[in-house]
C-alpha positions in Angstrom: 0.0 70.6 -11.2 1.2 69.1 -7.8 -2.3 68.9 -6.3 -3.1 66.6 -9.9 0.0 64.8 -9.1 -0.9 64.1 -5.6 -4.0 63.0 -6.8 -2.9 60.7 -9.4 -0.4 58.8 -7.1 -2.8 58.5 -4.7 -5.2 56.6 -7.3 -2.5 54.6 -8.2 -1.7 53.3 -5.4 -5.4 52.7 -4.6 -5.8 51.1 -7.7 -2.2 49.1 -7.4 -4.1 45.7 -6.2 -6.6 45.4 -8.7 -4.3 46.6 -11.8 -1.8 44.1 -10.2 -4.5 41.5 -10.2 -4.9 41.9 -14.0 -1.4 42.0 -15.1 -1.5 38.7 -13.5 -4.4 37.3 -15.3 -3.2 38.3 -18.7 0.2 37.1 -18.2 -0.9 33.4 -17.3 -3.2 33.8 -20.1 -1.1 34.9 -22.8 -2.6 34.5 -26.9 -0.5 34.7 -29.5 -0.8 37.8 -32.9 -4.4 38.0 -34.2 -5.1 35.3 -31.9 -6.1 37.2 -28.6 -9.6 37.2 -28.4 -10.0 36.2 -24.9 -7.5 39.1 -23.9 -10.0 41.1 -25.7 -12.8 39.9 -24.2 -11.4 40.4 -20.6 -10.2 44.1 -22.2 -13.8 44.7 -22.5 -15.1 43.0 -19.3 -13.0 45.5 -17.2 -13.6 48.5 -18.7 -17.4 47.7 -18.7 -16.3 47.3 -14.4 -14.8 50.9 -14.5 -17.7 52.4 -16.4 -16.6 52.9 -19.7 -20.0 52.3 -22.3 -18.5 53.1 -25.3 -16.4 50.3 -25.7 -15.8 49.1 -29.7 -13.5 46.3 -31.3 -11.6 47.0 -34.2 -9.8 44.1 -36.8 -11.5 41.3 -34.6 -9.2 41.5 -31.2 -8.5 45.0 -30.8 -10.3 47.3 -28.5 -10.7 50.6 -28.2 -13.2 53.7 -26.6 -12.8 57.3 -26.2 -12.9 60.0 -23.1 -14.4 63.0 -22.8 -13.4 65.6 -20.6 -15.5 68.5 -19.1 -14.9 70.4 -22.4 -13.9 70.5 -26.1 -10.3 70.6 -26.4 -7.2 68.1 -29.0 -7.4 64.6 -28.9 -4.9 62.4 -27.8 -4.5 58.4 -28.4 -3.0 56.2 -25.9 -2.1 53.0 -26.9 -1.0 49.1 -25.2 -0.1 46.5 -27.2 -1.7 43.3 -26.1 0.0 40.1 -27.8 2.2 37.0 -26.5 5.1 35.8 -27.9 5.6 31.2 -28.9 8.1 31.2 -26.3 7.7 28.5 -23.0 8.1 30.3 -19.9 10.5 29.1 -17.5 9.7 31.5 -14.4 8.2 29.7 -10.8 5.7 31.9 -10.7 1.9 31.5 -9.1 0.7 33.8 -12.2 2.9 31.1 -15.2 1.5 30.9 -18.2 -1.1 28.2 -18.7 -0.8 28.3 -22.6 2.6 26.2 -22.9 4.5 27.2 -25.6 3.0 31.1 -25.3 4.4 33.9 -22.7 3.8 37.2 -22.8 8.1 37.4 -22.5 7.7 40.7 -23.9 5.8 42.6 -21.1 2.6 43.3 -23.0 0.9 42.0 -19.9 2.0 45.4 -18.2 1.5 47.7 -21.3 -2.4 46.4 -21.4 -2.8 46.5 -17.6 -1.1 50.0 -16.8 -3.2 50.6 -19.7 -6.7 49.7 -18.2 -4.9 51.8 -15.1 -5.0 54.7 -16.7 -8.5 54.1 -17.8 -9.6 53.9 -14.2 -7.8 56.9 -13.1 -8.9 58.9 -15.5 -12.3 58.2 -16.1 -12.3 59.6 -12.3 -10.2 62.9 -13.6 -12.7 64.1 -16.6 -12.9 66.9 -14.3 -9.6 68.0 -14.6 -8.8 68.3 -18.5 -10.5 69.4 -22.2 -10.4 67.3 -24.6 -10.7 63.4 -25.9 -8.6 60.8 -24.9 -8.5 57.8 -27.4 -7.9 54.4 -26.0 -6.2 51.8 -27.7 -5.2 48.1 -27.0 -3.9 46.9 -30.2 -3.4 42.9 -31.1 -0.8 41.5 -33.0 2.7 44.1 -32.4 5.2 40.9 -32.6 3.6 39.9 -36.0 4.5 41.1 -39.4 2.3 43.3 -41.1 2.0 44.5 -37.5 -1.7 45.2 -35.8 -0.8 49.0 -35.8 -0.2 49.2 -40.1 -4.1 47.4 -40.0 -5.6 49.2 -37.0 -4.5 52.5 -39.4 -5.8 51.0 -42.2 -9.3 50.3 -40.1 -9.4 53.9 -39.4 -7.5 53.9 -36.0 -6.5 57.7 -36.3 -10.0 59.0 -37.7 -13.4 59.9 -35.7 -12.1 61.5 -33.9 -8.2 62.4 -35.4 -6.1 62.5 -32.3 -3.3 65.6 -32.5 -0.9 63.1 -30.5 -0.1 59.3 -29.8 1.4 58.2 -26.5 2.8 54.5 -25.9 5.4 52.7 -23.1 7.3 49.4 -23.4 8.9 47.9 -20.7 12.7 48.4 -20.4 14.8 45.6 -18.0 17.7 47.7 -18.3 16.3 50.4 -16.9 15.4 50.2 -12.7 11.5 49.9 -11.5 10.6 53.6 -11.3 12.6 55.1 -13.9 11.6 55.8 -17.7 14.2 56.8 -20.5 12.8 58.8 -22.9 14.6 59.7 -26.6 13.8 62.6 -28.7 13.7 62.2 -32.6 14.9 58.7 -34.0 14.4 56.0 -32.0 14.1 52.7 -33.4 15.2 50.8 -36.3 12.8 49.9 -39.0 13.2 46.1 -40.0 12.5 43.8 -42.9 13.0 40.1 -42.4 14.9 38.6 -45.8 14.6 35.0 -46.9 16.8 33.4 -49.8 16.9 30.1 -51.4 20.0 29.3 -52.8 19.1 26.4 -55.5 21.9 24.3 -57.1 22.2 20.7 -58.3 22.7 17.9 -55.3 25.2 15.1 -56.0 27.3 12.9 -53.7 30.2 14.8 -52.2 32.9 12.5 -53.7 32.4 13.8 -57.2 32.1 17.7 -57.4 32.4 17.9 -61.6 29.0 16.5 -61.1 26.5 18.8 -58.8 26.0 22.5 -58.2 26.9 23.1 -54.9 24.2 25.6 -53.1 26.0 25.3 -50.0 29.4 27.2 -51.2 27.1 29.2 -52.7 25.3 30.4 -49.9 28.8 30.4 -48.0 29.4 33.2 -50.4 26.3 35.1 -50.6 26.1 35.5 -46.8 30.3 36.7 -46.5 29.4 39.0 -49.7 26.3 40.5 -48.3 28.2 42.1 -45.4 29.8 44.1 -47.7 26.2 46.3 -47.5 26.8 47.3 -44.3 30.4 47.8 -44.0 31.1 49.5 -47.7 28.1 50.5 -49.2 26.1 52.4 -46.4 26.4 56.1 -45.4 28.3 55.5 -42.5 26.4 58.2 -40.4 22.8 55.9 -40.8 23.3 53.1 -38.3 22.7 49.8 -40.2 22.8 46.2 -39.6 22.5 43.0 -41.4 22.1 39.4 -40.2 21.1 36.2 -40.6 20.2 34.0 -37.9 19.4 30.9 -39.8 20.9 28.7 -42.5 19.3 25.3 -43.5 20.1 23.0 -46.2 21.4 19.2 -46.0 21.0 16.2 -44.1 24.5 14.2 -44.1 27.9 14.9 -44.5 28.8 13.1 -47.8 25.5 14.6 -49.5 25.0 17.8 -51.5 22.1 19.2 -51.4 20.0 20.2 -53.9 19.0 23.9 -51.7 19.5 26.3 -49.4 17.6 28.4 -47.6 19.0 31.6 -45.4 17.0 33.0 -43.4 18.0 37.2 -42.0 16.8 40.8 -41.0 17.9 43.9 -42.6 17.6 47.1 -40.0 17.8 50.8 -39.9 16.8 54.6 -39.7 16.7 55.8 -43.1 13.7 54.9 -45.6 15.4 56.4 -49.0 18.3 54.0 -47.7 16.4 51.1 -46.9 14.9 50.9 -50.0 18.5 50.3 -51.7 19.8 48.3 -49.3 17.4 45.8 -49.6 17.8 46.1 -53.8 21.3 45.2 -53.2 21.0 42.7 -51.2 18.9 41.2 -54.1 20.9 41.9 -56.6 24.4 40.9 -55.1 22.6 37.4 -53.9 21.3 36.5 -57.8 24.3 37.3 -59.5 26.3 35.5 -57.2 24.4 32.4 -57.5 24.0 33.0 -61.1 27.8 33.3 -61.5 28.0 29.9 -60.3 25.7 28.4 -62.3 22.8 28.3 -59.6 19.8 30.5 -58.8 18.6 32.3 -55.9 15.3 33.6 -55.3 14.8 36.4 -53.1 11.6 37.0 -50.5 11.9 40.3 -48.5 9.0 40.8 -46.2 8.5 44.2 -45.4 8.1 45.0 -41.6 8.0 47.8 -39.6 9.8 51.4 -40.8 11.7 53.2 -38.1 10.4 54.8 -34.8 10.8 58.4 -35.0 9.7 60.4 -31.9 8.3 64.0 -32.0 10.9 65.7 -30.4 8.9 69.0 -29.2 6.6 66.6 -27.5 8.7 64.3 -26.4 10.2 66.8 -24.9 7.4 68.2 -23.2 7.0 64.7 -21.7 10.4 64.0 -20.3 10.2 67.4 -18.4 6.4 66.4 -17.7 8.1 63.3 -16.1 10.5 64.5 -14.4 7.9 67.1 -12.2 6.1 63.6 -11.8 8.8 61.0 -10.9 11.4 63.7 -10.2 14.7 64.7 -12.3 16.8 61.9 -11.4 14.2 59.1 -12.5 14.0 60.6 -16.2 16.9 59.3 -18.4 17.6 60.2 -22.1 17.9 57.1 -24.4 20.4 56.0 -27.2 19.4 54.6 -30.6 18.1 50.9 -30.0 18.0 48.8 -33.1 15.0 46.7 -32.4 11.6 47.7 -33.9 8.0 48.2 -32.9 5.1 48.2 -35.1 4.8 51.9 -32.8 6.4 53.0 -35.7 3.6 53.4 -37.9 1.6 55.5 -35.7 4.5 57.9 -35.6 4.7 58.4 -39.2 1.0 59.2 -39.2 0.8 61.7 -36.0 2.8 63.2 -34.0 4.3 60.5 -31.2 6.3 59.6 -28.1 7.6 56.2 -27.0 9.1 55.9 -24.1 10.7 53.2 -21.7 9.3 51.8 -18.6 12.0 50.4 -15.8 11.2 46.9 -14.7 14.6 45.9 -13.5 15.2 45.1 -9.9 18.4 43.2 -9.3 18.4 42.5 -5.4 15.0 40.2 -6.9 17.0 38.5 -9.2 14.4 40.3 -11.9 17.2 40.9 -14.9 16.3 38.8 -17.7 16.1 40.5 -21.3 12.4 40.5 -22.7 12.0 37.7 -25.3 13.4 34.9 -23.1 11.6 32.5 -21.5 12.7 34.0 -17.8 11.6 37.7 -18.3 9.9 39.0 -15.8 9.0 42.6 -13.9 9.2 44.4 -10.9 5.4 44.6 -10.2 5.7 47.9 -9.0 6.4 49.3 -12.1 2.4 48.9 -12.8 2.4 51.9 -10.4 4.6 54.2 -12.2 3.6 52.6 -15.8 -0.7 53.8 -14.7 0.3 56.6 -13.1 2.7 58.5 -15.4 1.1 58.0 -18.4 -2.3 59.4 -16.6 -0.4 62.2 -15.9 1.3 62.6 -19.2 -2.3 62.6 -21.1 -3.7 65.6 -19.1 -0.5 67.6 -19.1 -0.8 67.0 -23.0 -4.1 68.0 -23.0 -4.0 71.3 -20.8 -0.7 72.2 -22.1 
């Protein structure tokens, strides 16, 4: 295995300037979920450069092809998420977005373009493992119902069934040429939560006459905490929020509504199913005790993020012979979610973290912000390990 991982950092670095090239491209031209069909376009147009014929879209903006090896062995899928997020960048950078109002703030720039990294490597290693590898740059991860749940329902993980799924996400905690891996749980499913709290408006001076939806939601929101902090198992990490609350123009005006606005998060499904009948329940009878109403819109998202934990830890000690011991660390529960997730309650998975951070360059900003950014040399580590993480899989 040294003389393939001799060989693989040698292609990475031979391929550093052109995958850098890339990353640069589709980060100043950043489209938003189910909206990225130039990304697509460009997906295609390199791989086409590299070689690859058997190219194939799937739900309009994805893309995805298959490689053989010299012989018949598992399949394995590999997947890069390809999406921007409406955020305006704010980074003095040659390679800023030209789509104001759209960044790719969440580093799919560097998940598609290790992506087509591994691609070129590989397609210049079929020599060296069995087996199919399954290619997949999937649009639309920061939009609910999630391009994964439809690129499953489109037949994804079919013709041919891969054994194993495989996917990175860039981590500014971690430093440029670490990963952190986690075995088993992972990250939190979420459901995003809208209420409307409707009353009776009136002017403030004379209470007797209007129903007032803003006490109302006052309550609601101060009783709905109670889900978290006396009604869950306290051994399932759980969180509930609400980040927005709208209703009213002046001060000396009721309103007639209120809307609230929140996310419900965590790792149990049996669970999640309750909480989220609760939080109905509670928010109805609340407003119903005050002589209001409140309707209730949950909006299913992603479940949780579970990782295989056999092969995710196969891979961590897979990394660690690649990167070395002391650039594999282990995880803890993050309480974000990934539309990843439904792939790994379909097939065996790993998701794991790729370093980005680089303080001495001032490149520490937290990914959805408008000043995120990446070490660049992570592109080498992010093609590179994941190469070698598909044919260890594969010959293992």
């Amino acid at each position: 295995m040294s003389d393939l991982i001799g060989k693989i950092k040698s292609l990475s670095d031979a391929h550093f300037e052109d995958i850098l090239a890339i990353r640069r491209h589709i980060h100043a031209n950043p489209e938003l979920s189910f909206e990225e069909y130039n990304t697509a376009k460009f997906i295609e147009e390199k791989l086409k450069e590299f070689g690859v014929s058997n190219v194939k879209r799937i739900a309009e903006t994805g893309v995805t092809f298959c490689l053989e090896g010299k012989g018949k062995g598992k399949t394995i899928a590999l997947r890069a998420d390809i999406d921007a997020l409406p955020i305006t960048e704010a980074n003095d950078v040659p390679y800023k977005s030209k789509n104001v109002g759209v960044m790719h703030a969440c580093g799919h720039d560097v998940h598609t373009s290790s992506l087509l990294g591994v691609a070129k490597i590989l397609s210049q290693l079929t020599d060296h493992f069995k087996g199919t590898i399954k290619f997949i740059f999937q649009p639309a991860e920061e939009k609910s119902p999630g391009g994964a749940s439809i690129l499953i329902k489109e037949g994804i993980l079919q013709n041919p069934i891969p054994e194993k799924i495989l996917g990175q996400h860039v981590m500014p905690l971690i430093p440029e040429g670490k990963v952190g891996f986690r075995p088993g749980k992972y990250m939190a499913s979420a459901d995003e939560i809208y209420l409307t709290v409707k009353g009776k408006g009136g002017h403030a001076a004379m209470p007797e006459t209007f129903i007032d939806p803003i006490a109302i939601a006052s309550q609601i929101i101060v009783s709905l905490q109670q889900v978290v902090s006396r009604m869950a198992n306290p051994k399932i990490p759980s969180v509930l929020s609400f980040g927005k609350i709208a209703g009213g123009n002046v001060n000396n005006v009721i309103p007639d509504e209120v809307k609230i606005d929140g996310t419900f998060r965590t790792f149990d499904e049996e669970w999640r199913k309750q909480a989220l009948q609760k939080i109905k329940d509670i928010s109805t009878s609340i407003a119903s005790s005050m002589g209001a109403t409140c309707e209730v819109d949950i909006s299913a998202g992603y479940p949780f993020l579970v990782n295989d934990e056999e092969y995710t830890l196969r891979n961590m000690e897979a990394a660690k012979a690649y990167l070395g011991e002391e650039n594999v660390v282990e995880l803890d529960l993050w309480m974000a979610a990934e539309d990843f997730a439904f792939y790994t309650h379909e097939v065996p998975g790993c998701f794991y973290r790729l370093g980005t951070r680089n303080e001495s360059k001032g490149i520490v900003s937290g990914v959805h912000t408008p000043t995120f950014n990446i070490d660049e040399n992570a592109l080498k580590t992010g093609m590179g390990l994941m190469s070698y993480l598909a044919i260890h899989e594969l010959n293992s």
